[in-house]
Steps between C-alpha positions, in 0.01 A plus 500: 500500500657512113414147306794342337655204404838322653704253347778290721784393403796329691866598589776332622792736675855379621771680730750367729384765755199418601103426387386854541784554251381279248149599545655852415661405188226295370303785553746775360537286159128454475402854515753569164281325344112491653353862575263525839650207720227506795572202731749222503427162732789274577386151401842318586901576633746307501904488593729316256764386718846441400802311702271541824411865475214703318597615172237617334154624630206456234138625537209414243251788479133578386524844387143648360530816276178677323466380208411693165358316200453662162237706431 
C-alpha cells in the first residue's frame, strides 16, 4: 500500500431538499477547489425549521483529500 499524507478539513452544505443534497453540494464546491477528495464523514445534520416546517437541511462534513506539500 502507497504512503501518503491526508489533511481534513470541514464543510458545511445547505439545500432545502434534503441532507444527501447538501452533502452533495458541499462536496461538489469542495472538489473546485481541493484535488483527490478520498472520504467524507458526516460529523453533524441538522433542519432549520421555519413557521413549523423544514426549511433548510445543513450537514457539517470531514472531507480528507491527499495532500501535496512543496518539494
Amino acid at each position: 500500500m502507497a504512503q501518503g499524507v491526508y489533511k481534513i478539513v470541514t464543510l458545511v452544505g445547505a439545500s432545502s431538499e434534503s441532507w444527501e443534497k447538501a452533502a452533495t453540494v458541499a462536496i461538489a464546491q469542495a472538489s473546485k477547489s481541493l484535488r483527490d477528495l478520498r472520504v467524507a464523514r458526516v460529523v453533524e445534520h441538522d433542519i432549520k425549521i421555519e413557521e413549523g416546517k423544514p426549511n433548510m437541511f445543513r450537514v457539517k462534513l470531514e472531507v480528507a483529500f491527499k495532500y501535496e506539500g512543496s518539494s
